[in-house]
Structures are given as structure tokens and as C-alpha cells.
C-alpha positions in Angstrom: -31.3 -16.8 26.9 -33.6 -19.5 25.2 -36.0 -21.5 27.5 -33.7 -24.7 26.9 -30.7 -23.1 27.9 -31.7 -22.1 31.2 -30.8 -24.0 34.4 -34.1 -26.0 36.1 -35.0 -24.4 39.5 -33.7 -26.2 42.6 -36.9 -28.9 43.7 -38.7 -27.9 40.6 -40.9 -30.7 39.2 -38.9 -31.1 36.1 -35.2 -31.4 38.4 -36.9 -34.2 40.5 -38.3 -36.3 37.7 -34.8 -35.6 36.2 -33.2 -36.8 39.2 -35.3 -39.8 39.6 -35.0 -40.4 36.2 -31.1 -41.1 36.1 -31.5 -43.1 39.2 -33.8 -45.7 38.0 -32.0 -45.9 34.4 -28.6 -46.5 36.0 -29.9 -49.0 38.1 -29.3 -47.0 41.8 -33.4 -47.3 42.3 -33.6 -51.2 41.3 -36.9 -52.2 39.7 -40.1 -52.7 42.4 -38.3 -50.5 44.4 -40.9 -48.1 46.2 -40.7 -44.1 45.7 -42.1 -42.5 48.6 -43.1 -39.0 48.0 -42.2 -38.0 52.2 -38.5 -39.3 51.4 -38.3 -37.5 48.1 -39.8 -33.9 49.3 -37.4 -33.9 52.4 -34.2 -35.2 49.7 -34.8 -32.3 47.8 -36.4 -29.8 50.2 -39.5 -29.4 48.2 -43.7 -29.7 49.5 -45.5 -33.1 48.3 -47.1 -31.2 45.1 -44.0 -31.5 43.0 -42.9 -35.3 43.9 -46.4 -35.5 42.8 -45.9 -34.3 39.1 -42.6 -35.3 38.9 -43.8 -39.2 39.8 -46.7 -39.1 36.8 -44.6 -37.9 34.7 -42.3 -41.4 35.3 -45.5 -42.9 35.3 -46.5 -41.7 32.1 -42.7 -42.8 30.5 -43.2 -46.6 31.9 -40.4 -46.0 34.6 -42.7 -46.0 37.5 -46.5 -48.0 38.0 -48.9 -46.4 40.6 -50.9 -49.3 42.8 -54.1 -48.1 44.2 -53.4 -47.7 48.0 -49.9 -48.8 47.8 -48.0 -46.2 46.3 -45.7 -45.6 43.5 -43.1 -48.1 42.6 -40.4 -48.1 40.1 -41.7 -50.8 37.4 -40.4 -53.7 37.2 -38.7 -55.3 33.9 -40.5 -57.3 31.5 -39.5 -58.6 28.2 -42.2 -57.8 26.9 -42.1 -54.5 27.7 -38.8 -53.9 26.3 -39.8 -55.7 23.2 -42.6 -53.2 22.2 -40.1 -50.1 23.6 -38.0 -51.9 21.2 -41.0 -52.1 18.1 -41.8 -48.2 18.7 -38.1 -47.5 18.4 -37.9 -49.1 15.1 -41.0 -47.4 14.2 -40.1 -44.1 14.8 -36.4 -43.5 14.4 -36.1 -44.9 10.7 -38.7 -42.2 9.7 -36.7 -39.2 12.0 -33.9 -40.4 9.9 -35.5 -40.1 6.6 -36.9 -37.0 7.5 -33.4 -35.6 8.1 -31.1 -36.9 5.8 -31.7 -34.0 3.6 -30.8 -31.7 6.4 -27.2 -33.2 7.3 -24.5 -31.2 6.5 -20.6 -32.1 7.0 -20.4 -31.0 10.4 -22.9 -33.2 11.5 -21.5 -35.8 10.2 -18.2 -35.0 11.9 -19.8 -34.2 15.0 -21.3 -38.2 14.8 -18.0 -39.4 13.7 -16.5 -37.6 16.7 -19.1 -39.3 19.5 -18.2 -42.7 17.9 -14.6 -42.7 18.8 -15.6 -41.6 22.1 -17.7 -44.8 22.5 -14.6 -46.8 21.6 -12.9 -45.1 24.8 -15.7 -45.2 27.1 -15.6 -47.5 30.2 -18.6 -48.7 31.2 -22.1 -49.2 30.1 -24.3 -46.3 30.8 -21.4 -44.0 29.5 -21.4 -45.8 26.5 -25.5 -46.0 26.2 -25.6 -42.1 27.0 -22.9 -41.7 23.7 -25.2 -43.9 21.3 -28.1 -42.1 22.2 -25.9 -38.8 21.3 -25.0 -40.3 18.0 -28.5 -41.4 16.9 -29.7 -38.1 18.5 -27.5 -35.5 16.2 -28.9 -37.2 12.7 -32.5 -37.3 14.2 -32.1 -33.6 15.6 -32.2 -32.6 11.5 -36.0 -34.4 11.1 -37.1 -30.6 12.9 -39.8 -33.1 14.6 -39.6 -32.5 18.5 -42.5 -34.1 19.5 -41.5 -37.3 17.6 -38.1 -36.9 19.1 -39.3 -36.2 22.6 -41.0 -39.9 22.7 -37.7 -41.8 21.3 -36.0 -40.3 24.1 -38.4 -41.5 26.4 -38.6 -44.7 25.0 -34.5 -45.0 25.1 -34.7 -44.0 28.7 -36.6 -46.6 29.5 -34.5 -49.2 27.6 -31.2 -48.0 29.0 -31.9 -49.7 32.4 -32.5 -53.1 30.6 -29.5 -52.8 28.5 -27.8 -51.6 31.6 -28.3 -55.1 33.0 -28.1 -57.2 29.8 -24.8 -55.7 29.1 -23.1 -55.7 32.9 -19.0 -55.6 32.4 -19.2 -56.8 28.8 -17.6 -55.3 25.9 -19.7 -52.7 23.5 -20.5 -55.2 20.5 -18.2 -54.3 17.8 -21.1 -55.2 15.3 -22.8 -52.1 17.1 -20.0 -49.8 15.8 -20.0 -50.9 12.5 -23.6 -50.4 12.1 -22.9 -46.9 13.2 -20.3 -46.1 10.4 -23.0 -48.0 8.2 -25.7 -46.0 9.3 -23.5 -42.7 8.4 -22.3 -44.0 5.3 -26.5 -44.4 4.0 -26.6 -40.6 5.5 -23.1 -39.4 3.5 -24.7 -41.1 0.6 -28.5 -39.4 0.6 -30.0 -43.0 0.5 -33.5 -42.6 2.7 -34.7 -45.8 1.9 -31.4 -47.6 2.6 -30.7 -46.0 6.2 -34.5 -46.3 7.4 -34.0 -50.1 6.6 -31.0 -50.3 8.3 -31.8 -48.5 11.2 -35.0 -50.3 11.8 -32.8 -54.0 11.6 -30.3 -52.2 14.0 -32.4 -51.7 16.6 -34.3 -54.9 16.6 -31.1 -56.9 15.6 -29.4 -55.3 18.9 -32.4 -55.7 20.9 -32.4 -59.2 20.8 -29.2 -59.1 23.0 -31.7 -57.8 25.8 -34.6 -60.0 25.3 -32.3 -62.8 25.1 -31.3 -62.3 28.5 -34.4 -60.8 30.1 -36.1 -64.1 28.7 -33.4 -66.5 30.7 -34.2 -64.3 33.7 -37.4 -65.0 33.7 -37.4 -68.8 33.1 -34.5 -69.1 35.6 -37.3 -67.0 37.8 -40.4 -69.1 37.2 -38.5 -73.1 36.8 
């Protein structure tokens, strides 16, 4: 069995940051919320040492700040935050794209057609952010570039609580769809330069939804 495929130890570090993790992105730890390392070792049974590792590595992905003789604290949202998640995105992923497009064969392209109808059916927000990050994921999978892949996932992660919020009860954007089939048309058609454009304006384009609304919080906040 391959490293990847095997199932994460009970209280390891990596099952706790995991944990943690989904619970801040989905909203269930809200932002500025403390994370107290006596309430997390006796949640999962575990001694301080890996709450410890599992809490810098949130800290290292922007989920969680550490404040010198306070504690550890999920962090809390900023537009301009999101906004430079948002510029490294549109850095990256156009260039996992063109690195892959070579690499896609008809399957893939099946599978990504296959996750897009299951956004269609999907009924609320984080099920449908978890199925976009699948279909982005399966072209970018091809680039063979783990490292660059392992930081857009962190990145997203980080994003997927503010469009979490920004989105609430409202529908997936059809645009967002269509840029999909767009996207995997410049894929079908072997056209790097096209679908690194296009993926670059469809992640800023679609991030302006969030910093629309993280920018009205924070006026409504401060006036």
C-alpha cells in the first residue's frame, strides 16, 4: 500500500490539523475564535506535542495566528488577505494548467465533465466548493508538480471559508459553470496560452464576488 493510501493514525498530528482544518473552513470554528491545545488533546485523546504541530501547521497555511502570551486563535478574515490568496491562485494555477495540458487524456476530461454535473446537483456551498476544487484539481494533477500543487490547495483552503460566507444560501453562479466547460474546451483544444489566460481571469473575475462582500463588511464594521 502507497504512503497516500494509508489511513492517518487516530490523534496523529496530521488527523488533528485535518480535523481542525475542516472545522475552520466550514465555518463550525468562526474566525478569532481561540484553539486551546488542553481542549484539543482531551477531544482527541492525544498529549500536548501533537496539538502543538498540528496548530503551526494552520499557522503556517494562514488559518490560525499565534499571539505571544495569548494563544492560538483561528485568524480572522480580511479582504486583503483573500485578495493576495486570490493573486497567488492566479499565479500558480494558470501555469499547473499549462504544464498539464499535454498530459490530459479523454478520461480526464470525462472524469472533469463528470464532477461538473455533480456541482449542478449539489446543495449547498461547501459541497459545491469541495467539487470545484476536484475539478480544477484533476487537470492540475497532470502538471506532475506536487509541491506547486500542495500550496494551491492550501491557499483554496483558506479561501473556502470566505467564499463560504460570501456565498451563504445563494445559487452557484452559472457564469462559474460556463467558465468551467470554457476552461475544458481550451484543454480539449491543446491551447496553453488560451486556458492560462482564462484561468487566471476566472479566478480573479470570481473573486471579486468575495471581496465585494468582505469589503461591505468591513465598512458596515468600521461606519
Amino acid at each position: 500500500m502507497s504512503t497516500a493510501a494509508r489511513p492517518k493514525p487516530i490523534g496523529s498530528t496530521e488527523m488533528i490539523a485535518d480535523a481542525l482544518r475542516d472545522a475552520i473552513c466550514s465555518g463550525e470554528i468562526p474566525p478569532g475564535a481561540p484553539l486551546k491545545q488542553d481542549q484539543i488533546a482531551t477531544e482527541f485523546s492525544v498529549s500536548h506535542t501533537p496539538v502543538r504541530e498540528a496548530l503551526k501547521a494552520l499557522v503556517s497555511e494562514g488559518l490560525a495566528t499565534l499571539h505571544h502570551n495569548r494563544g492560538c486563535f483561528v485568524s480572522d478574515l480580511s479582504s486583503a488577505v483573500a485578495r493576495e490568496l486570490m493573486e497567488f491562485r492566479a499565479t500558480l494555477e494558470p501555469r499547473l494548467a499549462g504544464w498539464a495540458i499535454d498530459h490530459l487524456t479523454e478520461a480526464h476530461i470525462g472524469h472533469a465533465r463528470l464532477v461538473m454535473g455533480k456541482i449542478d446537483k449539489a446543495g449547498d456551498p461547501m459541497a459545491r466548493l469541495r467539487l470545484a476544487t476536484e475539478f480544477h484539481t484533476i487537470i492540475y494533477m497532470r502538471a506532475n508538480r506536487p509541491f506547486f500543487l500542495e500550496q494551491v490547495g492550501r491557499a483554496r483552503n483558506n479561501l473556502d471559508r470566505y467564499w463560504r460566507l460570501a456565498w451563504g444560501d445563494q445559487a452557484f453562479p452559472v457564469s462559474t459553470q460556463n467558465e468551467h466547460q470554457k476552461i475544458l474546451d481550451l484543454c480539449i483544444a491543446r491551447d496553453r496560452a488560451g486556458v492560462m489566460a482564462f484561468i487566471e481571469q476566472h479566478i480573479m473575475t470570481s473573486g471579486e464576488i468575495v471581496l465585494r462582500y468582505l469589503q461591505k463588511m468591513e465598512s458596515d464594521q468600521t461606519g
